[in-house]
C-alpha positions in Angstrom: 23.9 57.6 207.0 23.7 61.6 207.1 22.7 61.3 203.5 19.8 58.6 203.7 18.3 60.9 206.6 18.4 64.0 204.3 16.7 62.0 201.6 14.1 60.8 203.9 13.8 64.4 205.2 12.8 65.7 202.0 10.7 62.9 200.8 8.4 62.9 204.1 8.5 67.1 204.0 7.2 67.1 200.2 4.7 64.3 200.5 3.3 66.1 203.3 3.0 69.3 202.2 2.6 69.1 198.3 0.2 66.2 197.7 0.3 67.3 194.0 4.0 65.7 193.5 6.5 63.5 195.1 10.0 63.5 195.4 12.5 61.0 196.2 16.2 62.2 196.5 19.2 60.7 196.5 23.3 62.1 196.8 24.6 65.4 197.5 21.8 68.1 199.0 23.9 70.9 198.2 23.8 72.2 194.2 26.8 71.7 192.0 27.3 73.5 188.5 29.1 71.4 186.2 29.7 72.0 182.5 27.6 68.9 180.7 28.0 67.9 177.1 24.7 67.6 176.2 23.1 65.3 174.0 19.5 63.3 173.7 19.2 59.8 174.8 16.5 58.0 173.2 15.6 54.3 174.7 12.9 51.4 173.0 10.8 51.1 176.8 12.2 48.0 178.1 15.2 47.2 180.3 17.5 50.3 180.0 21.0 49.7 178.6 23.5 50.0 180.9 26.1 51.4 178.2 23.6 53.9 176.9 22.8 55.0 180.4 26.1 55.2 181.2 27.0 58.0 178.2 23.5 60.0 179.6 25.5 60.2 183.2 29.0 60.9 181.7 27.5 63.5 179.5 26.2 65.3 182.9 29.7 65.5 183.9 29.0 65.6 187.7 26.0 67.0 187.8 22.5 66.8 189.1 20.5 64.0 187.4 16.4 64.9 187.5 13.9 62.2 187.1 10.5 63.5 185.8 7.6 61.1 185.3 4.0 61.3 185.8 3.6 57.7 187.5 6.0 55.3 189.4 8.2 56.0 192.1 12.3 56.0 192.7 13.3 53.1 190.4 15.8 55.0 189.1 17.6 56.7 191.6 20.1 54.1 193.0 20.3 52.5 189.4 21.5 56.4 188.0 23.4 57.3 191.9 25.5 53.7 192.2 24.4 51.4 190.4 26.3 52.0 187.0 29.7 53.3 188.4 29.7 57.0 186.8 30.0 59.3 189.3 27.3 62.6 189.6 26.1 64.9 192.9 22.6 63.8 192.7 19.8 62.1 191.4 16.1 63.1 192.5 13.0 61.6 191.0 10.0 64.0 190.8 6.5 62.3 190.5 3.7 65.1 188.8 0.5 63.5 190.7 -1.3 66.4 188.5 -0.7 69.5 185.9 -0.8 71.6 188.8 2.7 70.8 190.4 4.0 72.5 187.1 3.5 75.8 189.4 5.8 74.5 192.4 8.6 76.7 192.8 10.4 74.2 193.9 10.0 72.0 190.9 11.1 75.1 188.5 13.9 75.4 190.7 15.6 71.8 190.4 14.8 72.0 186.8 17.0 75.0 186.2 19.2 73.6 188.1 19.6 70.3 186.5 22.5 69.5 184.1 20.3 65.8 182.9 16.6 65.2 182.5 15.5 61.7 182.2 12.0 61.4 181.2 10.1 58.2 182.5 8.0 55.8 181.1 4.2 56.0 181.2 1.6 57.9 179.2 2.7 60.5 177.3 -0.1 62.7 177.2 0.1 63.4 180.6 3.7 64.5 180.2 2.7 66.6 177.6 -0.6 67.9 179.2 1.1 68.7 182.7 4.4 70.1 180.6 3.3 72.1 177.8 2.9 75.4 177.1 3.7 76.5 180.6 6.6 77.7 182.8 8.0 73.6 182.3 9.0 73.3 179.1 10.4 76.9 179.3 12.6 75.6 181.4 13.3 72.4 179.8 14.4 74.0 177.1 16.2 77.2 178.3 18.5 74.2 179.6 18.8 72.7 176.4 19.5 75.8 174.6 21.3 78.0 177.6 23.3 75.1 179.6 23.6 72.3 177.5 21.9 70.0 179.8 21.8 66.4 178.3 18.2 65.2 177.8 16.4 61.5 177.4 13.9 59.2 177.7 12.4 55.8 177.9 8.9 54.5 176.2 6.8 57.7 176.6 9.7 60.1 177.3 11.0 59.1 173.8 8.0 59.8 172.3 7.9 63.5 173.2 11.6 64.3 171.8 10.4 65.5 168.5 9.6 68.6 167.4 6.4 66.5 166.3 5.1 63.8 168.1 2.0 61.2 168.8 0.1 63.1 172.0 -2.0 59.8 172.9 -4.2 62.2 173.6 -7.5 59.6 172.6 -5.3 56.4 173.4 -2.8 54.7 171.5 -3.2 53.2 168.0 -2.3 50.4 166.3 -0.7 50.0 162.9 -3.8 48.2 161.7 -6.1 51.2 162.7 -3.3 53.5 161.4 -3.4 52.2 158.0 -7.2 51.5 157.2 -8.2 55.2 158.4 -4.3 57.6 158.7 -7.2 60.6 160.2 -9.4 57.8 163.1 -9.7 59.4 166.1 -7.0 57.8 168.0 -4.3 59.2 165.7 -3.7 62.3 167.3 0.0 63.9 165.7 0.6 67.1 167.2 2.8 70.0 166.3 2.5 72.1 168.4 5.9 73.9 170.8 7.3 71.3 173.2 10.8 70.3 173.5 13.1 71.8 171.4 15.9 69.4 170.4 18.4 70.1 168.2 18.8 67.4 165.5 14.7 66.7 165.9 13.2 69.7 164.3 11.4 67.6 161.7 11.4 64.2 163.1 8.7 62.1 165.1 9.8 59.5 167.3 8.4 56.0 168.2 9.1 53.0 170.7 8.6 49.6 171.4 9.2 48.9 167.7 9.4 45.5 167.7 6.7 44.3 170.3 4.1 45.4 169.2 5.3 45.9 165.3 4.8 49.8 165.1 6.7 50.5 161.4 3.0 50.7 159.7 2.2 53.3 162.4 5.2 55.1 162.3 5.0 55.4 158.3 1.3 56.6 159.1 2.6 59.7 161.1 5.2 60.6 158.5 2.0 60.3 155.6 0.0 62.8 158.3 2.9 65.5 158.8 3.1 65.2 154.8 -0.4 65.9 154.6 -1.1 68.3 157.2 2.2 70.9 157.2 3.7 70.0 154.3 6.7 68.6 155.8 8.7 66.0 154.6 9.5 64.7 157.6 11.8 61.7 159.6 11.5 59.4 161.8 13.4 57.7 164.5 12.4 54.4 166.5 13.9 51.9 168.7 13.4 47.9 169.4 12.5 47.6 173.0 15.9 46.9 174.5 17.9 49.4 172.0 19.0 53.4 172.5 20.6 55.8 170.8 22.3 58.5 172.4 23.1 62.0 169.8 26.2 64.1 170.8 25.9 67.3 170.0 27.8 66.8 166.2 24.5 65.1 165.3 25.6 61.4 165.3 23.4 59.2 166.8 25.3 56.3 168.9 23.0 53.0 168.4 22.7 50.1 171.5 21.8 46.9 171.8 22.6 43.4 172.4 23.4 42.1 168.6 24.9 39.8 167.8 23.2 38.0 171.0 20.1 39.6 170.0 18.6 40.8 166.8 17.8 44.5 167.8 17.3 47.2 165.5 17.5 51.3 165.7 15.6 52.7 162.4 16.4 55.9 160.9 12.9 56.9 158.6 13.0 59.8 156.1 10.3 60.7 153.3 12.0 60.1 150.2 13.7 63.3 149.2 14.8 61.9 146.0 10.6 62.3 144.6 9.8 65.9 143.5 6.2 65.1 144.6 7.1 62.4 147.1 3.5 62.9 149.1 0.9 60.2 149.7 -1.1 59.5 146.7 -4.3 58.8 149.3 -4.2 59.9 152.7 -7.6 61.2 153.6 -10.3 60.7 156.7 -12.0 57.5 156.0 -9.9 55.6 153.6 -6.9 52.8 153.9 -3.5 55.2 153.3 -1.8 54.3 150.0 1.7 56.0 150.0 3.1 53.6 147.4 5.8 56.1 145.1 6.5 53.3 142.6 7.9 51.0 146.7 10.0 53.6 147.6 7.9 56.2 149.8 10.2 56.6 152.5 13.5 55.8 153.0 14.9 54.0 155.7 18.3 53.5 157.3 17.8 50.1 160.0 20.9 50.0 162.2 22.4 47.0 164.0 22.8 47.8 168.0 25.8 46.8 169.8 26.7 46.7 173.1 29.4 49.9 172.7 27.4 52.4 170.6 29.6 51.4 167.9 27.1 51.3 164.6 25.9 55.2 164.0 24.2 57.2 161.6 24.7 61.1 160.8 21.8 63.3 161.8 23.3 65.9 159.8 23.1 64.3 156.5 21.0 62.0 156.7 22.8 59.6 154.9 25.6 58.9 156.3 26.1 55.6 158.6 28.0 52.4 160.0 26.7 49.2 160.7 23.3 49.2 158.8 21.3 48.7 155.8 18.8 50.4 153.4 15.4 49.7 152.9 12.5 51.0 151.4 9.2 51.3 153.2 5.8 51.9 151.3 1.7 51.3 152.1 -0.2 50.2 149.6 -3.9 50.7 150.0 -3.2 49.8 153.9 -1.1 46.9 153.8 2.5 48.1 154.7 5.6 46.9 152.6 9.3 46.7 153.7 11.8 45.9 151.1 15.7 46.3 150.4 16.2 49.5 149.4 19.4 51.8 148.1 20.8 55.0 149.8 19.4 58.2 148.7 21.4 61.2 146.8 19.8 64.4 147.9 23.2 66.0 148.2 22.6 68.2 151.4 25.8 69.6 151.4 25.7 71.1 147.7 22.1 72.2 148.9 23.6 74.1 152.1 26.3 75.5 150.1 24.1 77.1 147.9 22.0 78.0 150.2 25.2 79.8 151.7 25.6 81.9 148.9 23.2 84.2 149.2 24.0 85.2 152.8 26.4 87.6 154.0 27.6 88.4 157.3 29.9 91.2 157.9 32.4 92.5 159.1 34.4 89.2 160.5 35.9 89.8 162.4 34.2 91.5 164.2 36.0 94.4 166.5 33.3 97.1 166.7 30.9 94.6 168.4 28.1 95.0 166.1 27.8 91.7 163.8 25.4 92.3 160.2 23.5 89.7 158.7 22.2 89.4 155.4 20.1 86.7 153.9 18.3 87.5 150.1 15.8 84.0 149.5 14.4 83.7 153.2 13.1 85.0 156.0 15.9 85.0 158.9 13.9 83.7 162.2 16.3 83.4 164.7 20.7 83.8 165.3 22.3 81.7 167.4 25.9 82.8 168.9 27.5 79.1 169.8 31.1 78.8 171.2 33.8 75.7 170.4 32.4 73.6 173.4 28.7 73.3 171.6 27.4 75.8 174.2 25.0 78.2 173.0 25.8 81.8 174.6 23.5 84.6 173.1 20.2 84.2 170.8 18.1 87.0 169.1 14.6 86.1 167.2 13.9 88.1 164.0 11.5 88.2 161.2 13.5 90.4 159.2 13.9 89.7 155.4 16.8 91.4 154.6 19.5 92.6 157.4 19.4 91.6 161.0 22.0 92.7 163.7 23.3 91.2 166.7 25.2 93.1 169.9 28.3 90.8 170.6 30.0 93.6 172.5 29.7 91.2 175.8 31.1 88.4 174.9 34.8 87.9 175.2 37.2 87.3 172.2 37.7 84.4 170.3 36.0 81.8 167.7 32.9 81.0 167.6 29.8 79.7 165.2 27.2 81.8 164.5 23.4 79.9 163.5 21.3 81.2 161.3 17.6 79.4 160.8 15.4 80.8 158.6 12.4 79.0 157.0 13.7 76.8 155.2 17.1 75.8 156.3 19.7 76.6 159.1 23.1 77.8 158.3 26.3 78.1 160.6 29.3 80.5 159.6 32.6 80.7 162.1 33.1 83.8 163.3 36.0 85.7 165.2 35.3 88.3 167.7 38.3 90.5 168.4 
């Protein structure tokens, strides 16, 4: 009973006093710090899967779950608190009523204090116009890279996972308008700094997959990120009752009901195997034709199963259980989805060569200085990441040719050091004496 009076405490106190959010709070007042295993959970918009749910809670390890939406109420918190058996201190649901709540202190507060963020359902651009650019996602991802805070979403709070992503900024759009104009007004693909997930640096997310029928769509935003940046980008998209969950070794999990139920998780990636693999017409005004001879993009369609069970390797690419290939192509705006083959890009050869013209020295390291070296790209950022997955020191650079990095304060032992640069990221073990 104590607990249900603090919880209505809180909700009456904030809805009184801050009309421009809500919150509704349920568990343990009182903070815990626990040590989560991170992770993305990624769900199609319908009824949540209680098994996928249930690795987003375990992967919090105790903590404090946070609820952020932008419409709705507390439909969550009982479900997360009791309702699937996994134990955690917390769960509070946080309702932005407008952008301006993004300045509450106490908002910024529970976020750096969470160890999971679930992101809602509901219209995306207003996550992204309340969130952006602002003391929010700073936050967001400070836990992500600082804490290891597990992360997911539902409908709209998959869609903003990807380091690119569909803003909805002019509405939603349907395949059909996707493919007869790739550039109308409603098809608003954004680049621009959000969330920063590791494992989604070049992918684009969608939902609902299978009601209404989003693959045309879906191959229309890969075409765009071609076309705009350059980028031979992926994709990732989920059948209304599916998930998949990533742990933090890149393998994406992949739920569902099948056999019972035909329901798919689709791994999309522009063919790497074409030299010039670009659409042959994506321009403002005209039907897209992205044809490549039928095999544009490359897709990996994965049964999901009540345990997770069926996966497919982030980190190659390639590499899965439990699917089938299939290539995906548009030709002058009609989509096409056919049997396909596996590609043979041979990403490790590529990473080992990429390897070779870096050097890192001395390791170990006992005068707590640590030198880097990289000849073919620009070095843009070092990340110091201990056997756990936890990331414990970073340093931005733009230097060419030799960057170092103070590891005097953290305590001996192993540990992998990540290198990005423009083109790639590398990781190296290191031993700190």
């Amino acid at each position: 009973m104590k607990k249900i009076l603090l919880a209505l405490t809180i909700f009456f106190q904030l809805n009184t006093f801050s009309q421009n959010y809500t919150s509704y709070f349920t568990g343990n007042a009182t903070d815990v710090v626990t040590n989560p295993a991170g992770g993305i959970c990624m769900m199609g918009g319908a009824t949540e899967h209680d098994e996928a749910m249930k690795w987003f809670l375990q992967n919090s390890n105790g903590g404090d779950i946070l609820v952020l939406r932008a419409s709705g109420s507390n439909g969550y918190n009982n479900y997360f608190y009791s309702g699937l058996g996994i134990t955690v201190n917390s769960v509070e649901t946080i309702v932005f009523n407008d952008g301006t709540a993004a300045n509450e202190a106490y908002i910024q507060q529970k976020i750096s204090q969470a160890e999971a963020i679930w992101f809602a359902g509901g219209d995306q651009w207003n996550y992204i116009s309340y969130w952006r650019n602002n003391k929010i996602d700073s936050l967001i991802n400070d836990g992500l890279l600082n804490r290891n805070m597990v992360i997911g979403g539902t409908s709209a709070g998959m869609a903003i996972q990807g380091k690119f992503y569909f803003s909805a900024s002019n509405g939603s759009v349907t395949t059909a308008e996707a493919l007869l104009d790739p550039y109308n007004t409603y098809m608003t693909v954004d680049s621009a700094a959000f969330l920063k997930n590791k494992y989604l640096e070049d992918v684009i997310t969608d939902t609902h997959y299978d009601s209404p029928d989003r693959k045309g769509r879906h191959v229309t935003f890969l075409a765009r990120i071609y076309n705009d940046w350059g980028i031979q980008a992926k994709g990732i998209a989920c059948d209304e009752y599916t998930a998949v969950c990533i742990d933090t070794f890149g393998i994406a999990h992949c739920y569902g009901e099948y056999p019972a139920y035909d329901e798919d998780i689709y791994f999309l990636q522009t063919n790497c195997e074409l030299t010039n693999g670009g659409p042959e017409n994506c321009v403002v005004g005209n039907p897209l034709n992205w044809n490549q001879s039928g095999e544009a993009v490359k897709v990996y369609r994965v049964k999901g199963t009540m345990n997770g069970a069926n996966t497919f390797s982030l980190v190659d690419w390639q590499t899965g259980s439990g699917g089938t290939w299939e290539n995906w192509y548009v030709d002058n705006g009609t989509f096409y989805d056919v049997a396909g083959n596996q590609p043979n890009c041979s990403p490790v050869s590529l990473k080992e060569n990429k390897m070779n013209d870096i050097n890192v020295y001395p390791n170990p390291i006992s005068n707590g200085i640590i030198l880097i070296e990289k000849f073919s790209e620009p070095i843009i950022q070092i990340n110091i990441i201990d056997l756990s997955g936890k990331q414990i020191k970073t340093k931005q650079s733009n230097q060419n040719i030799k960057t170092a990095i103070d590891v005097s304060e953290i305590k001996a032992g192993f540990y992998f050091l990540e290198i990005k640069t423009s083109m790639s990221t590398i990781t190296k073990k290191i031993v700190i004496e």
